[in-house]
DSSP file (Angstrom, degrees, kcal/mol; ACC not computed):
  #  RESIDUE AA STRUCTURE BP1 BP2  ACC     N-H-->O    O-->H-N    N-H-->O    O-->H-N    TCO  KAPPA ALPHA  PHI   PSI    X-CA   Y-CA   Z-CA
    1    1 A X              0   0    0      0, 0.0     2,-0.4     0, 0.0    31,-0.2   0.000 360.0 360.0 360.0 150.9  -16.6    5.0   -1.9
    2    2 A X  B     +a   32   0A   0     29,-1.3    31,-1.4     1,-0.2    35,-0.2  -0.993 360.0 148.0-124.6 114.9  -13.1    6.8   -1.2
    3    3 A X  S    S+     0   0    0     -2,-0.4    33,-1.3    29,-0.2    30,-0.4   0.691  87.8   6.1 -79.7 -82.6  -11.6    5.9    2.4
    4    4 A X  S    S-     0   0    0     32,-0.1    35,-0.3    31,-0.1    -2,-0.1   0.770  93.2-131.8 -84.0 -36.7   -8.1    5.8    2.3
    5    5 A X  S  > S+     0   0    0     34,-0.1     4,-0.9    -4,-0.1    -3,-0.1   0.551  75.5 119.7  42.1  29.2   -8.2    7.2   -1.6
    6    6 A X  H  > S+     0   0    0      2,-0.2     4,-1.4     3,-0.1     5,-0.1   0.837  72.4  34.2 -57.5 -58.4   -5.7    4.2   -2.1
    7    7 A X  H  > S+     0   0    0      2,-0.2     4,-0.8     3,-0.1    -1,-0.1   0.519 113.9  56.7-100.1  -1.3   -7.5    2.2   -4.6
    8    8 A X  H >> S+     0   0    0      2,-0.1     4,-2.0     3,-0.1     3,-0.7   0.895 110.9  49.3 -64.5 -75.8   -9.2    5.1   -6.4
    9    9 A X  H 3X S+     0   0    0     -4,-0.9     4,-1.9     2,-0.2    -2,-0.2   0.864 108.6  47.8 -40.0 -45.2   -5.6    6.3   -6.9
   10   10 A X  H 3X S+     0   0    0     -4,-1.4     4,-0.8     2,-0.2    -1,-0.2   0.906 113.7  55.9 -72.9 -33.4   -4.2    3.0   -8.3
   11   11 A X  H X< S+     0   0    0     -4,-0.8     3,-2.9    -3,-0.7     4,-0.5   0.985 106.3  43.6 -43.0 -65.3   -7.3    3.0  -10.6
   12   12 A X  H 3X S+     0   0    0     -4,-2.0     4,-0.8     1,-0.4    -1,-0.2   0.693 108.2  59.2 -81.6 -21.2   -6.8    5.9  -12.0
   13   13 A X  H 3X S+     0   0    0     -4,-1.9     4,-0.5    -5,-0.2    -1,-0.4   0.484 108.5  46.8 -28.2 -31.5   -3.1    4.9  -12.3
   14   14 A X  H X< S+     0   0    0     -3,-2.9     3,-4.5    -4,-0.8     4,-0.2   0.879 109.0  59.0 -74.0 -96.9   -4.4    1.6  -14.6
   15   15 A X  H 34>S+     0   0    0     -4,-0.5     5,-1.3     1,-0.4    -2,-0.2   0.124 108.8  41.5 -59.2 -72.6   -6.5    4.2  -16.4
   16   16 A X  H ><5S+     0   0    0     -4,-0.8     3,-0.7     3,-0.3    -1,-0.4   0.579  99.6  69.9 -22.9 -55.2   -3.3    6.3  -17.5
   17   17 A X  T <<5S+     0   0    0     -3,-4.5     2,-1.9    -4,-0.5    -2,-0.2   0.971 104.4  50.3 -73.8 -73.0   -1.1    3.3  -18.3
   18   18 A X  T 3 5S-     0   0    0     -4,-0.2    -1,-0.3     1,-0.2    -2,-0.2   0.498 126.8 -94.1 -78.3  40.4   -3.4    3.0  -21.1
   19   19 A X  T < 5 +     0   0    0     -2,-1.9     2,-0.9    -3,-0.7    -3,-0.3   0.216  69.1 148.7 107.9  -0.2   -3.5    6.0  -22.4
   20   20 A X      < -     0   0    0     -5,-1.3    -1,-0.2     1,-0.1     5,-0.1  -0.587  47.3-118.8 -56.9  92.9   -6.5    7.6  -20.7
   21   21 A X    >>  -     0   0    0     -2,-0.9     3,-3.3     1,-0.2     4,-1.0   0.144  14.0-142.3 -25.3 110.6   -6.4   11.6  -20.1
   22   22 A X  T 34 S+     0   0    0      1,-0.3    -1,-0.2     2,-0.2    24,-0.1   0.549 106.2  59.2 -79.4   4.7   -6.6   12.4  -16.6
   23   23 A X  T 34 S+     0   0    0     24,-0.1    -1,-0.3     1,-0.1    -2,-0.1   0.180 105.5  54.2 -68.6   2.8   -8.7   15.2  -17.4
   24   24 A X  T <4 S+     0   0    0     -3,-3.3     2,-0.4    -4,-0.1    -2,-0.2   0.809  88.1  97.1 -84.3 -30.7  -11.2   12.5  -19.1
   25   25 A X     <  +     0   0    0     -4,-1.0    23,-2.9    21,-0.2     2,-0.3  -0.403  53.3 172.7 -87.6 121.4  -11.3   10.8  -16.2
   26   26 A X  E     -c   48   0B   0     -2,-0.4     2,-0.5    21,-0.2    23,-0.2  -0.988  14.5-159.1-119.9 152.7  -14.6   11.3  -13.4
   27   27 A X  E     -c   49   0B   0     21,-0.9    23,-2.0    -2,-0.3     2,-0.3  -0.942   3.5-167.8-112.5 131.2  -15.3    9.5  -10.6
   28   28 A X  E     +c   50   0B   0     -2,-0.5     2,-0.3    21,-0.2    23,-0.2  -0.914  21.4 167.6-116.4 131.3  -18.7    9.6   -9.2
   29   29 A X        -     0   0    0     21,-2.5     3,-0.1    -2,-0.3    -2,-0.1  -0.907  34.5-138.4-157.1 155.6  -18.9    7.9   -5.3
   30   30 A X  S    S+     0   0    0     -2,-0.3     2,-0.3    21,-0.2    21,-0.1   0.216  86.3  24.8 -98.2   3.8  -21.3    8.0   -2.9
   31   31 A X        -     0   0    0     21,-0.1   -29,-1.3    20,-0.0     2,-0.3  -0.944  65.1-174.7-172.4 151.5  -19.5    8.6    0.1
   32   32 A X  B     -ab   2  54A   0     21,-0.8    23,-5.0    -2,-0.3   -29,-0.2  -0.995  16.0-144.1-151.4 116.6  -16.0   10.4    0.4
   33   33 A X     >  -     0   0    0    -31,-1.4     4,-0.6   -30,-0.4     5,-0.2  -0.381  27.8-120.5 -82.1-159.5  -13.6   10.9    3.6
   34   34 A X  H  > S+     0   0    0      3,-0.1     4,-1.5     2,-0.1    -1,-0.1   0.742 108.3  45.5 -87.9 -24.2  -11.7   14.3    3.6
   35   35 A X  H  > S+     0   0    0      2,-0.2     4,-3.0     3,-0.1     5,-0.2   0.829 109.1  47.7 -99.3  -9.2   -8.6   12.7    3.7
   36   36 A X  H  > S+     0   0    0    -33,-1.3     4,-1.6     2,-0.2     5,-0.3   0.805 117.1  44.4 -57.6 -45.8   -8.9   10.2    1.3
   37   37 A X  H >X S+     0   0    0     -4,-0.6     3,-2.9   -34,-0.2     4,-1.5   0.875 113.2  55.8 -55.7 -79.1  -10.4   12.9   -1.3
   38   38 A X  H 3< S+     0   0    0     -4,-1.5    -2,-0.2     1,-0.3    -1,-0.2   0.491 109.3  47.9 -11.9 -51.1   -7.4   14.9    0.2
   39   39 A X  H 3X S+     0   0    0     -4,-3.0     4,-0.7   -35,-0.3     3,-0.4   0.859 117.5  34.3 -67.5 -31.5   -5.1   11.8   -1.0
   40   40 A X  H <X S+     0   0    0     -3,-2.9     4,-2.2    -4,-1.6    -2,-0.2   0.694 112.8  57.5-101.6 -27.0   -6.2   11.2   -4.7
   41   41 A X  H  < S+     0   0    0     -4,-1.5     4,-0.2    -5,-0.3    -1,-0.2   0.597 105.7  49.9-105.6  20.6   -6.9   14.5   -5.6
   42   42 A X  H  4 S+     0   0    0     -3,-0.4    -2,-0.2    -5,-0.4    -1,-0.2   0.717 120.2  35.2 -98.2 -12.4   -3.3   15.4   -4.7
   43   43 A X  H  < S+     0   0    0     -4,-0.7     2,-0.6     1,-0.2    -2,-0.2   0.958 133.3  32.5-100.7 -59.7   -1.7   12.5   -6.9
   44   44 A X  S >< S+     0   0    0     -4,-2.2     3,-1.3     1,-0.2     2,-0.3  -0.434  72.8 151.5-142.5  33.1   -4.7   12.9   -9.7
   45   45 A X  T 3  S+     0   0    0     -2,-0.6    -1,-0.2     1,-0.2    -4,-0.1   0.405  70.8  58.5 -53.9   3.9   -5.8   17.0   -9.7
   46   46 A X  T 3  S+     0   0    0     -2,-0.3     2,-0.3   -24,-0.1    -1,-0.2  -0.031  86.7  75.6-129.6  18.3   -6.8   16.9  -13.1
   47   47 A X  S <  S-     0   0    0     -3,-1.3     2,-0.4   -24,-0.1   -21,-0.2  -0.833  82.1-119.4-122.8-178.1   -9.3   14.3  -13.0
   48   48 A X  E     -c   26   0B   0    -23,-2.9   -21,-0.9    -2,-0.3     2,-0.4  -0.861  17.3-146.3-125.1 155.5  -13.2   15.5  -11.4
   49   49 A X  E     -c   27   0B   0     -2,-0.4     2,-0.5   -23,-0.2   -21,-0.2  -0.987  12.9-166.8-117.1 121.8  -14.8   14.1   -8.6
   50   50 A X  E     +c   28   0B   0    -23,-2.0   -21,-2.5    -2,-0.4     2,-0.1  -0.838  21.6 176.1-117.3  98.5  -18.6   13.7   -7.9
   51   51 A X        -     0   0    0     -2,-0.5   -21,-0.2   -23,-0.2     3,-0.1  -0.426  21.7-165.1 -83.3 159.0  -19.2   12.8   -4.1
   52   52 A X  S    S+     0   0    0      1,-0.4     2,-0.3    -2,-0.1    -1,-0.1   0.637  79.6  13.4-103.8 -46.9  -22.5   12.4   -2.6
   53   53 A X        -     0   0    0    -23,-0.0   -21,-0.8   -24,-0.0     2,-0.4  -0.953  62.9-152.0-106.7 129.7  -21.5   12.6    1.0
   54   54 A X  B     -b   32   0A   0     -2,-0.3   -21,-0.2   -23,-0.2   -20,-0.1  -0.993  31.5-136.7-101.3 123.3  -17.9   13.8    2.7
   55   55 A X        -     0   0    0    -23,-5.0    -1,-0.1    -2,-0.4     3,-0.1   0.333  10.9-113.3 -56.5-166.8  -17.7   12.0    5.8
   56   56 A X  S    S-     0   0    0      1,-0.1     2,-0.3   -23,-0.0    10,-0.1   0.798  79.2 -32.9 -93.3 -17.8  -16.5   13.5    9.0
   57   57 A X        -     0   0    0    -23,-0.0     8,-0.9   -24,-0.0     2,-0.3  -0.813  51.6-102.3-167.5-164.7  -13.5   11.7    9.4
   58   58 A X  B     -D   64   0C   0     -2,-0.3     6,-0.3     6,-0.2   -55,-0.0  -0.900  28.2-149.4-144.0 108.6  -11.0    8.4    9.0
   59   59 A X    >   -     0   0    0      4,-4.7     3,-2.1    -2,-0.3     4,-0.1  -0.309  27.7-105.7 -91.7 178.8  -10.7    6.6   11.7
   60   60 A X  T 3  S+     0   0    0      1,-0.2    -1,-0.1     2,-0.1    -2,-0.0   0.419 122.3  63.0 -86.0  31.9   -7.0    4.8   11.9
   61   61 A X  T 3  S-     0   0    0      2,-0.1    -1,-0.2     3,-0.0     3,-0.1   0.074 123.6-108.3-106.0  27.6   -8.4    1.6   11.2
   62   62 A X  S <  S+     0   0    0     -3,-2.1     2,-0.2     1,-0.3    -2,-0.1   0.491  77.8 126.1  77.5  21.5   -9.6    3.2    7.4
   63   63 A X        -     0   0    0      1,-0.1    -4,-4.7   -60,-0.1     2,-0.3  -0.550  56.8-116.1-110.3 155.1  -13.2    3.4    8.2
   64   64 A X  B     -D   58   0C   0     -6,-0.3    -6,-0.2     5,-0.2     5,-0.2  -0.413  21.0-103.5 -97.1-176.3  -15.2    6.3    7.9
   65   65 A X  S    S-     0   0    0     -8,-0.9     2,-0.2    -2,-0.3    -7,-0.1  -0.041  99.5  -8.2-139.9  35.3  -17.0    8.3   10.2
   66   66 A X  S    S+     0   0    0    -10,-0.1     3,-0.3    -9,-0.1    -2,-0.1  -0.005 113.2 125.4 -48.6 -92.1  -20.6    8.0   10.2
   67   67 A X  S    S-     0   0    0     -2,-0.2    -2,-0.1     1,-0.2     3,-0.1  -0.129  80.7 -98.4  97.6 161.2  -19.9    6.1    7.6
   68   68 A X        -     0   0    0      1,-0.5    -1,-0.2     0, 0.0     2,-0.1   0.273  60.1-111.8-120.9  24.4  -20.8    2.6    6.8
   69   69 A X        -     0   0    0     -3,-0.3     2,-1.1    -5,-0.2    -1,-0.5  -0.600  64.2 -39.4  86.8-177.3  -17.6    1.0    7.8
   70   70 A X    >>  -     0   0    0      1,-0.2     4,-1.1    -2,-0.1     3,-1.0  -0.777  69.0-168.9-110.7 101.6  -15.2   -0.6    5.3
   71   71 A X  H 3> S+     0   0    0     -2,-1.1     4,-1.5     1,-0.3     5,-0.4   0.691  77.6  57.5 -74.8 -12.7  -18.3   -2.3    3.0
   72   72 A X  H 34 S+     0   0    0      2,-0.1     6,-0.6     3,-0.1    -1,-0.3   0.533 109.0  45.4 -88.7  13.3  -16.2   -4.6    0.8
   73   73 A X  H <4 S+     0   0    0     -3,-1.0    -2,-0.2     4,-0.1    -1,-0.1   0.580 125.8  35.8-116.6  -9.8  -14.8   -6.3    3.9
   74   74 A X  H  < S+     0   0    0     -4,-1.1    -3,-0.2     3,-0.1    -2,-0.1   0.775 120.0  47.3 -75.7 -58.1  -18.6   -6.3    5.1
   75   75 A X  S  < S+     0   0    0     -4,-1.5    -3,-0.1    -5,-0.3    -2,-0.1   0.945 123.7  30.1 -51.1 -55.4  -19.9   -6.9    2.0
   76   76 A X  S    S-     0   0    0     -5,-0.4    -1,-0.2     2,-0.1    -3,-0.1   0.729 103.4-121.6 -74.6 -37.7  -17.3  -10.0    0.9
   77   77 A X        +     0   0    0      1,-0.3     2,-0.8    -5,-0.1    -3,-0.1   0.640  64.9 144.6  94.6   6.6  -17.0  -11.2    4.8
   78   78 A X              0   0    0     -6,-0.6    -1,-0.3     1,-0.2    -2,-0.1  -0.693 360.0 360.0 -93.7 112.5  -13.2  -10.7    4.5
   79   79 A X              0   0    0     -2,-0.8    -1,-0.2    -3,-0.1    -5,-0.1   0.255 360.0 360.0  90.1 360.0  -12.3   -9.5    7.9
């Protein structure tokens, strides 16, 4: 999933440093906000994106909106 599009970006930053083509690169997620796509695909335009859902929103603790909430800090218990 892409909240913030913060760790999708830093990914696709690893991806790079070793040599990867950011036109090689797709990301398939299942749930997208608008600003988070909005963030990654302004640093990364040249790699494609396959969403299933764009939420409605972000709220300002990074959660989306329906959403399920920030699921590795569900998922993990961290916070």
């Amino acid at each position: 999933m892409v909240a913030t599009g913060r760790s999708l970006s830093l990914a696709i930053d690893r991806l790079k440093d070793v040599g990867v083509q950011e036109t090689s690169i797709i990301s398939v997620n299942y749930l997208a906000s608008p600003q988070g796509l909005e963030f990654v695909q302004q640093r990364h335009p040249d790699c494609t994106y396959v969403i299933a859902s764009i939420e409605e929103a972000l709220t300002e603790n990074g959660y989306m909106l329906p959403g399920i909430g920030d699921f590795g800090d569900r998922f993990f218990s961290a916070g």
